[in-house]
N, C-alpha and C positions, 0 to 999 in steps of 0.2 A: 210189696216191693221192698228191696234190701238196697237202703243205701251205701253208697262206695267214694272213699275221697281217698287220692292218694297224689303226690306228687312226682315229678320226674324234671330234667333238664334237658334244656334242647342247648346247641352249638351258639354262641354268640354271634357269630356270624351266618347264622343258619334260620333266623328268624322268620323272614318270607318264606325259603322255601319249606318250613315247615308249616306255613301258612296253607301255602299252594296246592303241597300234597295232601292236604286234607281236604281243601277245599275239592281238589278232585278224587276226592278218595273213589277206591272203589265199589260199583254197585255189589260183587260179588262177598265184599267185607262187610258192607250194610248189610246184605242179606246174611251173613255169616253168624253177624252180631244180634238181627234180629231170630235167627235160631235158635241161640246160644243165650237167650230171654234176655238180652239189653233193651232196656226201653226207652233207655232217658241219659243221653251220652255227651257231656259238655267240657272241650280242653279250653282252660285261659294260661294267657301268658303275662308273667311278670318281666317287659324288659328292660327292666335294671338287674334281675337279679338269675335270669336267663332259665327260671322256674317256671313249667306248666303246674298248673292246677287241674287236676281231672276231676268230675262229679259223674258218676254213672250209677243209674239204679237198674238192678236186675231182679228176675223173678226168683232164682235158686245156681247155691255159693255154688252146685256139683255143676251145674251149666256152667257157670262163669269158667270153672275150672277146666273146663272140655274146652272152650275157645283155644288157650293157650296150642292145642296138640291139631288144632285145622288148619290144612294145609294152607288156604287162602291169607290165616292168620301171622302163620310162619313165612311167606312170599312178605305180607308188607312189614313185618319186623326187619328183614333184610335190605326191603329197600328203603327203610327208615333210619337204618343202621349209621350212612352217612352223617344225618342231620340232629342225632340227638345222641347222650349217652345209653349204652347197651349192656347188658350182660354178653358173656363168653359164645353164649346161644339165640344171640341178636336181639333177645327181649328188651324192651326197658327197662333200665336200672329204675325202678319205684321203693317210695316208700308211704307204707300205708297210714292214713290220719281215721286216727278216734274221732266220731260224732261225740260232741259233747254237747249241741244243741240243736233242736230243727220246731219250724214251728209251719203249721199249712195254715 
């Protein structure tokens, strides 16, 4: 597996419901993400500083990369769009963190 940490921001006043919508997320994205070889997918929130934390491990970076362009993928980027910052083409604005240690 290839681990993955990157960070993103959610709306200061958007905290719950970006709780919520994940809490409901959909089956169709679960199943997307488990196609797309996600194995291990965990968002925290820092709020004081209105930072999620993502950790996901995948099997292969060319999978990960395919997610982006699924259509299911692209629906919840939109309707995410409200509640966090985006790119122009409604993705997360992220930025990716170097592993500098892990220990099993």
């Amino acid at each position: 597996m290839i681990r993955k940490a990157f960070v993103m921001t959610v709306y200061p006043d958007m905290h719950e419901e970006y709780e919520k919508r994940h809490t409901e997320i959909w089956p169709e994205l679960v199943q997307a993400l488990h196609d797309h070889g996600v194995r291990n997918y965990s968002i925290f929130l820092d709020k004081e500083t209105d930072k999620l934390f993502a950790y996901v491990e995948i099997e292969d970076e060319e999978k990960w990369e395919k997610l982006s362009s699924a259509e299911i993928n692209q629906k919840w980027w939109v309707y995410m769009t409200p509640v966090m910052e985006t790119n122009p083409d409604h993705s997360p604005v992220t930025k990716d963190l170097k592993m500098v240690f892990h220990m099993d």
